[in-house]
N, C-alpha and C positions, 0 to 999 in steps of 0.2 A: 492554377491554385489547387492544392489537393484535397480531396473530398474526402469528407468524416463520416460514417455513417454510424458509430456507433463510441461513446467514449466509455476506458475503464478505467477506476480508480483503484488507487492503492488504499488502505485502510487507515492505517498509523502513520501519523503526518499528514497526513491530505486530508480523509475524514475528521479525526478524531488526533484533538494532542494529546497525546497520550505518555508522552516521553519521562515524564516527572514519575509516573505509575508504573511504567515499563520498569525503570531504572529502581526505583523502589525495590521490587521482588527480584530482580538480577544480583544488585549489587548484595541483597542479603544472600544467594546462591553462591556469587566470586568469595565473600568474606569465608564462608565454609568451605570451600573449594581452593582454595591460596591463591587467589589470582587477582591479579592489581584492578584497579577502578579502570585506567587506563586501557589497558589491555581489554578490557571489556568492551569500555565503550566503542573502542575502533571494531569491534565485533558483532556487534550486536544489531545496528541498527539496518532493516530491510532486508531482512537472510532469515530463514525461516531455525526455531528457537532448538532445532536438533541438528542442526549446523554451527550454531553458534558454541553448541555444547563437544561437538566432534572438532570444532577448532580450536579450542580453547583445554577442555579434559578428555583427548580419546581415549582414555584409560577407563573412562566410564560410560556406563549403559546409557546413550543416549538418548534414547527412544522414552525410557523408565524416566531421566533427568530432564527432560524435555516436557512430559506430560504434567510433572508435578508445579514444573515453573508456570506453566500454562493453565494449568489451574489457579494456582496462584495470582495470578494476572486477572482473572474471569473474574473473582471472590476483592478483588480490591480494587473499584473505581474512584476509590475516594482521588477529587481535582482534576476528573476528566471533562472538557468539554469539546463542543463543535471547533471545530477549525472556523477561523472567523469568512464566514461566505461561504462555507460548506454545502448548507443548508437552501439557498438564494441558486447556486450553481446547480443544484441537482433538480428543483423546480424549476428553471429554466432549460430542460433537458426532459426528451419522453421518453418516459419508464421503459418502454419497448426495447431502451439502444441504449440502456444503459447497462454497466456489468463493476462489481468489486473484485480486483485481484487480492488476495488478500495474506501474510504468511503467517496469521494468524489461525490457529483450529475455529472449527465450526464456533462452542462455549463460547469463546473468547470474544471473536467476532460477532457475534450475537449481544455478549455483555455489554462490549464496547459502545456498538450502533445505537444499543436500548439506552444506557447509561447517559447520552447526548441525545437522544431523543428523536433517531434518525431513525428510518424505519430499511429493512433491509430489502435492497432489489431483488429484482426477479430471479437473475443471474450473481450466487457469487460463488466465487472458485477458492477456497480453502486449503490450507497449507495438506491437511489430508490427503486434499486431492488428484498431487500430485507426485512423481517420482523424482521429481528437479525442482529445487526452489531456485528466485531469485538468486543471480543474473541468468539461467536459464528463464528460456522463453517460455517455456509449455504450461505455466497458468495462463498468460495471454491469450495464448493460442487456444486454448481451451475454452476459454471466455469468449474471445470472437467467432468458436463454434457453436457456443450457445447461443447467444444473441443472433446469430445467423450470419454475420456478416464475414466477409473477406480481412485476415487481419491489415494487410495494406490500408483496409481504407476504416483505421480505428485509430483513436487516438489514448494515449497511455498518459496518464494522470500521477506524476509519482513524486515521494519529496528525496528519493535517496539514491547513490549512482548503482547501484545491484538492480536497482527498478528499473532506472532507464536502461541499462543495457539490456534489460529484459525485452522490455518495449522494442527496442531498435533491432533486438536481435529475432523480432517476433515479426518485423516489419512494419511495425505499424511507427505511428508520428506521435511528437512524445512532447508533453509537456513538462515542465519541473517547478514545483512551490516552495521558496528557499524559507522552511519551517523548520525542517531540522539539519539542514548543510547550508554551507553557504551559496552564494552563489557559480562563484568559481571552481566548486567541484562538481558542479550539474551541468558545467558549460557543454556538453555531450548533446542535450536536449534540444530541441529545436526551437523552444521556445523557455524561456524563465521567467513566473512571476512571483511577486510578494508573498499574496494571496489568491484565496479561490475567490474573489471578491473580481476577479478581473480575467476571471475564467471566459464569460459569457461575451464580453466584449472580444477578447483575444478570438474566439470563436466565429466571431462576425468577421473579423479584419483579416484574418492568418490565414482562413479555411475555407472550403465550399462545406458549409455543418446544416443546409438546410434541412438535410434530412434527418437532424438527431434535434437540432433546436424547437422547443415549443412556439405555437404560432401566437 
């Protein structure tokens, strides 16, 4: 059975639903920008928000377009809440071994966590943070640097296929929450549930997690 020592989540869609708020300030971004709702949507979700702009308009500063959406985003939580069991899953887990990947800026992720009433871990690793966003691995990797632990022996918390391959390609052991794909598109993962509501259990049954589970 393979041993966890440390699990990280993703933010949007795991933590926090955030999709309805996300898609809010996006799709008012595509309407100025000429670009279909569609075309959006298959872009946007779990890829950090200056990727989503260099795929979409590289004709434009994305760095500049990026910061402003993300602002945007921070400034309107109106209809955000916990992911159902978000809250239950992260209490059942010690703060020590836990870490947020996140491709959300620091604002953002702050707004977000505040705005459902989650308080921010010790460890989290910030779309800033890095020089690769998802399906690169090196937030992961980063995360399980900080936490201390070997990424092998982590487990990846994610609802979108850029995450998982993040996770997998980070090495570590991957779960998937079908909140915002289905389930057949996260079939990658090693494990798929509904909800974070059946986190703690899958952790008992699937894992050696002694060492991340609360006593």
């Amino acid at each position: 059975m393979r041993r966890i020592a440390a699990v990280l989540f993703d933010l949007d869609g795991v933590l926090v639903e955030s999709k309805e708020a996300t898609e809010r300030v996006w799709l008012q971004w595509a309407s100025r920008n000429g670009i279909e709702a569609d075309a959006l949507r298959l872009a946007m979700h779990g890829v950090r928000s200056v990727e989503v702009v260099r795929a979409l308009r590289p004709d434009l500063d994305a760095a500049a377009e990026a910061d402003a959406i993300e602002r945007g985003q921070a400034e309107d939580v109106r209809g955000l809440v916990a992911i159902r069991g978000a809250a239950e899953a992260l209490r059942a887990l010690r703060e020590d071994r836990v870490a947020v990947v996140t491709s959300a800026t620091r604002p953002l992720a702050a707004a977000r966590l505040a705005a459902v009433g989650i308080e921010l871990p010790r460890v989290v690793v910030y779309a800033d943070d890095v020089a690769r966003g998802k399906p690169d691995p090196e937030g992961y990797l980063i995360a399980a640097r900080r936490v201390g632990v070997d990424p092998a022996e982590a487990l990846v918390v994610e609802d979108a296929p850029p995450g998982i391959e993040a996770g997998r390609a980070a090495g570590a052991a991957t779960v998937a929450v079908a909140t915002t794909h289905a389930r057949a598109e996260l079939a990658a993962a090693d494990v798929v549930i509904e909800t974070l509501e059946e986190l703690p259990s899958v952790l008992a049954r699937d894992f050696d997690a002694a060492d991340v589970r609360n006593a």
